[in-house]
VEXKOL-733142 format. One record per residue: residue number from 1; chain; x, y, z of N, C-alpha, C, O in turn. Coordinates in nm, 2 decimals. Layout:
REM VEXKOL-733142
- NUM, A, X, Y, Z, X, Y, Z, X, Y, Z, X, Y, Z
...
***
This chain:
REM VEXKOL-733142
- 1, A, 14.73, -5.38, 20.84, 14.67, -5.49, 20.76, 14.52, -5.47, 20.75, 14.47, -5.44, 20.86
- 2, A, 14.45, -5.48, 20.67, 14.32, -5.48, 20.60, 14.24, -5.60, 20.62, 14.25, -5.71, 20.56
- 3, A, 14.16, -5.60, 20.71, 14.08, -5.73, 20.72, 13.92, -5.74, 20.68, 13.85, -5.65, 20.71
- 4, A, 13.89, -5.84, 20.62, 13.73, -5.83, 20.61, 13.65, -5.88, 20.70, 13.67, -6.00, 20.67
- 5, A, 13.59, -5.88, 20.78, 13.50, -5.92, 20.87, 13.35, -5.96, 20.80, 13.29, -5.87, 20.76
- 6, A, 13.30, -6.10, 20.78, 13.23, -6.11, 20.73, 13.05, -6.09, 20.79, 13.00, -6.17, 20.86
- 7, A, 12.98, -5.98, 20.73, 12.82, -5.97, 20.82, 12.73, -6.09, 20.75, 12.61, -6.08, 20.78
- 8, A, 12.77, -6.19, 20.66, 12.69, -6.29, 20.66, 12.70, -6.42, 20.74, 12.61, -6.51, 20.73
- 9, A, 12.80, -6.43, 20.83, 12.84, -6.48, 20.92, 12.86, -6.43, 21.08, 12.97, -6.40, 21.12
- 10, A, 12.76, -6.43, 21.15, 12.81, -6.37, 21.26, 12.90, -6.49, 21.33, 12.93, -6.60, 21.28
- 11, A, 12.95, -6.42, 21.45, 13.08, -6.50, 21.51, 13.02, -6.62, 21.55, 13.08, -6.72, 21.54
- 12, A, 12.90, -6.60, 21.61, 12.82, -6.68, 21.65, 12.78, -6.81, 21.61, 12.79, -6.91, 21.67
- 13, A, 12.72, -6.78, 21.49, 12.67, -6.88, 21.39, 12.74, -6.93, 21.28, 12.68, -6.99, 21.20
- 14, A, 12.93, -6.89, 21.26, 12.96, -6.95, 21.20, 12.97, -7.09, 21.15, 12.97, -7.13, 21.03
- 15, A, 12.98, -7.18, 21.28, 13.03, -7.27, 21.26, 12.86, -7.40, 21.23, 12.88, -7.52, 21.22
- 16, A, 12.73, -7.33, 21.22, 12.62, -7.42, 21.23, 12.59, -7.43, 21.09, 12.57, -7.34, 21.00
- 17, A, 12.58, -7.56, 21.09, 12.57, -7.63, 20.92, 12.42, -7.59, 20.89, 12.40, -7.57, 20.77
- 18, A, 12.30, -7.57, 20.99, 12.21, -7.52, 20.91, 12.22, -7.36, 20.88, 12.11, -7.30, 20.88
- 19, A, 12.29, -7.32, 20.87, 12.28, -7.16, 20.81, 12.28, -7.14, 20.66, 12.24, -7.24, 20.59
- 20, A, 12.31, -7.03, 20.59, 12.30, -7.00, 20.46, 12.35, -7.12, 20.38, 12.32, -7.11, 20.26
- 21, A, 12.43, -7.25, 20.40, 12.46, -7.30, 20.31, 12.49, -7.42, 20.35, 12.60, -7.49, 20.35
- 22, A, 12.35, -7.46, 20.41, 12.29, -7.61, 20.48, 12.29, -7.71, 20.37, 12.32, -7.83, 20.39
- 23, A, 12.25, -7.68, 20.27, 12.20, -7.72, 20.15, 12.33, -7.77, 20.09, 12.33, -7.88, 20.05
- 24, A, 12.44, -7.70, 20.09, 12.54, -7.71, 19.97, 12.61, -7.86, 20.08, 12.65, -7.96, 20.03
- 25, A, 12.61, -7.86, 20.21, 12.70, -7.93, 20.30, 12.73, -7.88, 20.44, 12.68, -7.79, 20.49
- 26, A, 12.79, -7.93, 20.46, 12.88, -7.90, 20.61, 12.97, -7.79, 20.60, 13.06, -7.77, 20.51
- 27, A, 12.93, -7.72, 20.71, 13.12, -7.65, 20.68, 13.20, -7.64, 20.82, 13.15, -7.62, 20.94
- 28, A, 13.36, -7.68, 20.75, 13.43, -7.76, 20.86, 13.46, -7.62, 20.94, 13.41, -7.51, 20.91
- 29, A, 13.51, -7.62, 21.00, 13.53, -7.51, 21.13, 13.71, -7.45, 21.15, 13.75, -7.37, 21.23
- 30, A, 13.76, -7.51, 21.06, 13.91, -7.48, 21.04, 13.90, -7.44, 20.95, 13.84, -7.49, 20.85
- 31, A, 14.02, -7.26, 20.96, 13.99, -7.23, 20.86, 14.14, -7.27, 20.81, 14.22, -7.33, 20.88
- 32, A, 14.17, -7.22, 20.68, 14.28, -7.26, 20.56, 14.30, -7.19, 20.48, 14.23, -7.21, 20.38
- 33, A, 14.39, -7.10, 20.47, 14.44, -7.08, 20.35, 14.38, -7.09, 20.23, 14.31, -7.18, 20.26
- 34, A, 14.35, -7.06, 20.13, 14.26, -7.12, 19.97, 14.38, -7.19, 19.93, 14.36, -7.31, 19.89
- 35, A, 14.50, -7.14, 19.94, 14.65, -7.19, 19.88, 14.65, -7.36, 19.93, 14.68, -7.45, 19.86
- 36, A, 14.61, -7.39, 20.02, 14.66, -7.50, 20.13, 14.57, -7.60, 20.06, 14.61, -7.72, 20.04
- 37, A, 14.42, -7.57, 20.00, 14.29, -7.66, 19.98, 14.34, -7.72, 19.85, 14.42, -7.65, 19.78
- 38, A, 14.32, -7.82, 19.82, 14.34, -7.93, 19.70, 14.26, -7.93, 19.60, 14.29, -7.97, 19.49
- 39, A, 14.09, -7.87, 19.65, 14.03, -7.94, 19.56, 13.89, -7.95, 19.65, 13.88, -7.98, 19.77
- 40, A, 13.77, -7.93, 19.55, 13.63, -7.92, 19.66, 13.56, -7.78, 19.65, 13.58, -7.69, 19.57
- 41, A, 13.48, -7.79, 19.76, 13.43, -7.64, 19.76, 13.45, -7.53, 19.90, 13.44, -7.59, 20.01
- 42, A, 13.46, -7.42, 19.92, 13.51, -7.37, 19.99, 13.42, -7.23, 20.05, 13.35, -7.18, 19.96
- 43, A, 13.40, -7.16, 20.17, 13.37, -7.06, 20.19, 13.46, -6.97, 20.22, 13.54, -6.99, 20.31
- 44, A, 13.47, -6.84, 20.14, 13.56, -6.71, 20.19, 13.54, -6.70, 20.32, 13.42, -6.71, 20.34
- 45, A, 13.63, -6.67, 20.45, 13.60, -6.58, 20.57, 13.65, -6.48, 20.59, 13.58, -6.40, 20.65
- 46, A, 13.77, -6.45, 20.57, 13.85, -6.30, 20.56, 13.95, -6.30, 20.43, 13.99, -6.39, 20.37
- 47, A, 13.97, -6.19, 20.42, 14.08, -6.17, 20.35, 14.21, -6.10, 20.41, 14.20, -6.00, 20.47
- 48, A, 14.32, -6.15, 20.40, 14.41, -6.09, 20.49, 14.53, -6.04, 20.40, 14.62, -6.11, 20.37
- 49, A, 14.52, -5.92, 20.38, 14.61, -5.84, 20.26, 14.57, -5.66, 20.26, 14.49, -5.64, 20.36
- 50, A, 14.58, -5.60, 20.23, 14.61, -5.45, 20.23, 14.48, -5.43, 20.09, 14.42, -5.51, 20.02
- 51, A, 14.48, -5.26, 20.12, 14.31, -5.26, 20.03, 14.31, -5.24, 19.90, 14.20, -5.22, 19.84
- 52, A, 14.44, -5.25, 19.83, 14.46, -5.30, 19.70, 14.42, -5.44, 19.67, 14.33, -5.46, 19.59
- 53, A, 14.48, -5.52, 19.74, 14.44, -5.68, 19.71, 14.31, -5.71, 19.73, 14.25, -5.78, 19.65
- 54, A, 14.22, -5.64, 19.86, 14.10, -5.66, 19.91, 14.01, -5.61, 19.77, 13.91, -5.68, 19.73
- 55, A, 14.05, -5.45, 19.69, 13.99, -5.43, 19.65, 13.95, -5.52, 19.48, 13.84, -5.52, 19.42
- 56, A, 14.11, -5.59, 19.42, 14.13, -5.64, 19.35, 14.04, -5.77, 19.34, 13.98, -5.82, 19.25
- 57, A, 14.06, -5.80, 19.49, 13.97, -5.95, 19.46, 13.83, -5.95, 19.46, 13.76, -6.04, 19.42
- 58, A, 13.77, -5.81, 19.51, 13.66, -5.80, 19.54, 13.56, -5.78, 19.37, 13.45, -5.82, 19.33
- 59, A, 13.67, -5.69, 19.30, 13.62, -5.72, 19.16, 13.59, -5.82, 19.11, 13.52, -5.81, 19.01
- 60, A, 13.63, -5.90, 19.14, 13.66, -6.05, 19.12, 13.53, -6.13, 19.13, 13.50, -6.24, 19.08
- 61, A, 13.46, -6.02, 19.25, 13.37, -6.15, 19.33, 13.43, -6.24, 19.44, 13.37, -6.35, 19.46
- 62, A, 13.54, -6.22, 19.51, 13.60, -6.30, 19.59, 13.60, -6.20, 19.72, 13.66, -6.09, 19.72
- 63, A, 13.55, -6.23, 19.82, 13.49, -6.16, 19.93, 13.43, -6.24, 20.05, 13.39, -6.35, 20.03
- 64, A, 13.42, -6.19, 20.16, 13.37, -6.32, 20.26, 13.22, -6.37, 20.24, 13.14, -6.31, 20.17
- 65, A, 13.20, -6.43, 20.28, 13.07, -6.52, 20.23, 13.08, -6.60, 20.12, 13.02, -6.71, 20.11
- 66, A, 13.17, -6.54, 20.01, 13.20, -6.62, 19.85, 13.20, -6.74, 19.85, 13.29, -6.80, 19.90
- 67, A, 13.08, -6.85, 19.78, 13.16, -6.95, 19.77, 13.24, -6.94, 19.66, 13.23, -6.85, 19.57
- 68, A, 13.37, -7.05, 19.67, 13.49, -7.10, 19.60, 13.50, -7.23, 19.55, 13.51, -7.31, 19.64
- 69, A, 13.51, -7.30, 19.40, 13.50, -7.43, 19.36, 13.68, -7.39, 19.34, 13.73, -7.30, 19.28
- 70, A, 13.74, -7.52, 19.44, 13.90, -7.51, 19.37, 13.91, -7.64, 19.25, 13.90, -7.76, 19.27
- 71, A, 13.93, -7.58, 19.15, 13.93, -7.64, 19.00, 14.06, -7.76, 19.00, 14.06, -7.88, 19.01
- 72, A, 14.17, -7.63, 19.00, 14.36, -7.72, 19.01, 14.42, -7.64, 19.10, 14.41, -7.51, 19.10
- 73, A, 14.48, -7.71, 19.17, 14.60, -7.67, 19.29, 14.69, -7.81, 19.27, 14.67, -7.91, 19.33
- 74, A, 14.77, -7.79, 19.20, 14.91, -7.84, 19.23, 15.01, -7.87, 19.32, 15.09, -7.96, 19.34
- 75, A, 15.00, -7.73, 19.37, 15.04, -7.72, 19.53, 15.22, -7.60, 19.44, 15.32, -7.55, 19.50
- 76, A, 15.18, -7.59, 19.33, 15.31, -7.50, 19.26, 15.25, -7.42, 19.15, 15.18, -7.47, 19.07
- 77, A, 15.28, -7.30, 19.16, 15.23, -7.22, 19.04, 15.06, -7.16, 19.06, 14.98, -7.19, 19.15
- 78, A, 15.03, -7.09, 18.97, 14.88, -7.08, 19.02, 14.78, -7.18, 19.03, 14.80, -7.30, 19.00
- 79, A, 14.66, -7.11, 19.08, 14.57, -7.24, 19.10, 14.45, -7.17, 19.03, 14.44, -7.05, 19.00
- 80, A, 14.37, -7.26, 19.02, 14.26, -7.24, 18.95, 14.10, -7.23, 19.03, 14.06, -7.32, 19.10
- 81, A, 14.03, -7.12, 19.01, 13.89, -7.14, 19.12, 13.83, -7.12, 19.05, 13.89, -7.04, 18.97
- 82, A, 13.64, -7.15, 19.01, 13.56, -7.12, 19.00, 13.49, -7.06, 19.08, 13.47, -7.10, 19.20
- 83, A, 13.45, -6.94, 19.02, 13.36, -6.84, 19.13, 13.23, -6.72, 19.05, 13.25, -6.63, 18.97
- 84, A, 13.15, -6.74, 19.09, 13.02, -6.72, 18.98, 13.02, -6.69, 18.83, 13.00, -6.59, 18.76
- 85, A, 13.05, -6.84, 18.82, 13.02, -6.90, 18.72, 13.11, -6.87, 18.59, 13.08, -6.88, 18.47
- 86, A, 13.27, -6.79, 18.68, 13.42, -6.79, 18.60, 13.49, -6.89, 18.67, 13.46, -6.94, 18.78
- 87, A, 13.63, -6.92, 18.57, 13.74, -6.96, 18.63, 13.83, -6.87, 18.61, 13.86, -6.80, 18.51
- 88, A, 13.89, -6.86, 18.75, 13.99, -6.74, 18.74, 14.14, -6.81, 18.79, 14.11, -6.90, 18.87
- 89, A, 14.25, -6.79, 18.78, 14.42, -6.79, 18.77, 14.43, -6.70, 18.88, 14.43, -6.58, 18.87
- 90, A, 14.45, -6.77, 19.02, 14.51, -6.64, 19.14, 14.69, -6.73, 19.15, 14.71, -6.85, 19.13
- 91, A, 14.77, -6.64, 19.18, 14.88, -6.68, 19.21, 14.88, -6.71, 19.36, 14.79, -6.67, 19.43
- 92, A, 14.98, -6.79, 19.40, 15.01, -6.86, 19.48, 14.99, -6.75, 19.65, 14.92, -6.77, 19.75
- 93, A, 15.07, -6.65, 19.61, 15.12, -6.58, 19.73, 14.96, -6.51, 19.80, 14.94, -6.50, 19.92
- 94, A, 14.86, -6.49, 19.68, 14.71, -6.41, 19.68, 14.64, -6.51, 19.68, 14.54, -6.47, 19.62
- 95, A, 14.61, -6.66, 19.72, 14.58, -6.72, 19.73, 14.58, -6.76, 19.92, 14.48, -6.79, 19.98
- 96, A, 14.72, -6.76, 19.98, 14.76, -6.78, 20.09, 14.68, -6.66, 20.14, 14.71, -6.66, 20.26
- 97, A, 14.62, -6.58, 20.12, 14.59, -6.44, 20.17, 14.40, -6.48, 20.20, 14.31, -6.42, 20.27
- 98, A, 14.40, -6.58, 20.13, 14.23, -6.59, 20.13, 14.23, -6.69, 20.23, 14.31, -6.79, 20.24
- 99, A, 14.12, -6.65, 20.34, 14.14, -6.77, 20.43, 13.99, -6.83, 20.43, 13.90, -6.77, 20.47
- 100, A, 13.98, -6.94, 20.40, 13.88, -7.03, 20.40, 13.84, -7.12, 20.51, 13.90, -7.14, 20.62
- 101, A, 13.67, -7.19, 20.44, 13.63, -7.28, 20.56, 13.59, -7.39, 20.47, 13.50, -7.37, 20.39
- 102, A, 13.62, -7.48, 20.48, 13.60, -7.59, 20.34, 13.52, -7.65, 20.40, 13.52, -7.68, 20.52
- 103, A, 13.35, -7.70, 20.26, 13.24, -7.73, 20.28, 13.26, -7.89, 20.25, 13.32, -7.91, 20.14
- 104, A, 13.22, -8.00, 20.33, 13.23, -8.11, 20.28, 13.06, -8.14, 20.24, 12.96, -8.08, 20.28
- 105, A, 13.08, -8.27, 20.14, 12.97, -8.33, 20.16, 12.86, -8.39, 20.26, 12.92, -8.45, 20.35
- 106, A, 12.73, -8.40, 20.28, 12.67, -8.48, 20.39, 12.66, -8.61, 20.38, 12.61, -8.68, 20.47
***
């Protein structure tokens, strides 16, 4: 299995709201699925899929550090994300592969 390890986040300082993205909000400390999130905004932390998918999404711009706006999740069928300044259609199963840290408001 193919993992990304993210160097904009050390292990360390993941979880401290003043880091790279103090400004945007908080970020919660559980990570989730992209599939699981409803709705809001999100940080990439790994990707957990083989280096076809890794490399697929990476074209994409979906990579750790990425932020992620989730548009529509229905919770069936694909879902919808904004991500520099596209909306992109990931299916369900490549979605569950993206594991996030969802940013709330202050």
């Amino acid at each position: 299995m193919f993992h990304w390890v993210s160097d904009l986040f050390p292990d360390d300082s993941r979880n401290d709201p003043s880091g790279r993205h103090a400004a945007v909000g908080c970020i919660d400390s559980t990570e989730i699925p992209l599939a699981d999130l409803r709705g809001g905004e999100a940080i990439v932390v790994v990707i957990r899929g083989g280096r076809g998918l890794g490399a697929r999404l990476s074209s994409m711009g979906i990579g750790p550090g990425a932020e992620i706006h989730v548009v529509s999740n229905s919770g069936r069928g694909p879902m919808i994300v904004a991500i520099l300044g596209s909306r992109l259609a990931l299916g369900r199963r490549e979605a569950g592969k993206i594991i996030v840290r969802r940013v709330t408001e202050r």
